[in-house]
C-alpha positions in Angstrom: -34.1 -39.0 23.4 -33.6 -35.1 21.6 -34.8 -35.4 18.1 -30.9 -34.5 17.0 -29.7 -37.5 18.6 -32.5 -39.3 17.2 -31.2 -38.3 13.9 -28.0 -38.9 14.4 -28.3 -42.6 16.0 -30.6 -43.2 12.5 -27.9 -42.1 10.3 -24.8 -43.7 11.9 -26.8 -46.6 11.5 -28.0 -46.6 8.1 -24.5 -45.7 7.3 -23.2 -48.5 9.4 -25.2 -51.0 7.4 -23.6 -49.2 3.9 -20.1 -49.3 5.1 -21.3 -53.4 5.7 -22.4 -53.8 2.2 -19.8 -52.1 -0.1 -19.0 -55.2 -2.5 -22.4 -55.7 -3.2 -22.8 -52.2 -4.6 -20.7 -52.2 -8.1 -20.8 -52.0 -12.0 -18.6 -53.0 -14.7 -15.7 -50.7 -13.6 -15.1 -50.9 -10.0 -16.7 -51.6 -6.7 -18.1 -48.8 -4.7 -15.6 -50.3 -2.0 -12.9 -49.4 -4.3 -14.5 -46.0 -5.1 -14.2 -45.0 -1.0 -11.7 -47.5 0.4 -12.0 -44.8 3.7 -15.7 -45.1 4.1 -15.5 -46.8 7.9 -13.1 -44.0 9.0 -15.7 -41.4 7.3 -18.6 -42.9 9.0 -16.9 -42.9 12.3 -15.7 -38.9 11.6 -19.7 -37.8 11.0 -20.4 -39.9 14.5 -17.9 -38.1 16.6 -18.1 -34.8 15.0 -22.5 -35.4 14.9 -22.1 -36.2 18.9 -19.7 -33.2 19.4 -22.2 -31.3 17.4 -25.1 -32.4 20.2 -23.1 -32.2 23.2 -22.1 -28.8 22.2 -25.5 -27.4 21.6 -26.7 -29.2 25.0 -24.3 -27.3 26.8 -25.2 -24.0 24.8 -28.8 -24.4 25.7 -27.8 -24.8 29.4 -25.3 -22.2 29.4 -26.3 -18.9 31.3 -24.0 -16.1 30.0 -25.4 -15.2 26.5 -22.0 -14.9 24.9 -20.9 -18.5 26.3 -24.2 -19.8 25.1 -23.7 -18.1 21.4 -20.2 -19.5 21.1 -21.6 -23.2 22.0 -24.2 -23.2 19.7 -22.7 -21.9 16.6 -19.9 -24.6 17.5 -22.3 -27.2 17.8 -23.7 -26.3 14.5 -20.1 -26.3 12.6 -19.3 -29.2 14.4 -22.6 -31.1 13.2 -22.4 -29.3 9.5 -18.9 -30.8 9.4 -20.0 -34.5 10.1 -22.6 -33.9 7.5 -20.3 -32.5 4.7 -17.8 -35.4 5.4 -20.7 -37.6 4.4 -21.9 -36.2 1.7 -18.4 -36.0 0.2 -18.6 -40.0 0.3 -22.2 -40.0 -1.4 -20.6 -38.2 -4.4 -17.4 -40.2 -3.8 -20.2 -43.2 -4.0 -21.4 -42.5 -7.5 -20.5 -45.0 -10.0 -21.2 -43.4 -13.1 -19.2 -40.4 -13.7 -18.1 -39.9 -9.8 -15.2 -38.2 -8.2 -13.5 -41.5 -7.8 -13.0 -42.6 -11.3 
């Protein structure tokens, strides 16, 4: 396995296992659950855009014409930049002190 995908398998899954324990996570105000009531569809976004990312660069690295190549990899990269930024969006959205969400 790439170490990308490696990554990314790690992270849907660690994010898998937050999206499982949302009322758990709370304090006197509200619930992290209530906080990001969209975090499933959020974790499933950074898994397809994270594996468009990767396939992406796979085919960029395979590509023969240089300008083909060039225009797969910086897509892979936006694509993959985009699944991240989507997820750190819900870690601020997570924050129950002084967050977005409240």
């Amino acid at each position: 396995m790439h170490g990308g995908s490696g990554a990314l398998v790690a992270n849907g899954v660690v994010y898998g296992v937050l999206a499982g324990q949302l009322e758990l996570l709370a304090n006197e105000l509200a619930s992290v659950a209530q906080l990001v009531p969209s975090l499933p569809a959020c974790v499933a976004a950074f898994a397809v855009l994270g594996l468009a990312g990767e396939v992406a660069a796979f085919c960029g690295v395979r590509a023969r014409n240089s300008r083909r190549r060039l225009a797969l990899l910086i897509a892979g990269a936006t694509l993959a930049l985009a699944g991240i930024f989507v997820m750190r969006f819900v870690f601020y959205m997570t924050h129950l002190a002084a967050g977005l969400g409240v």
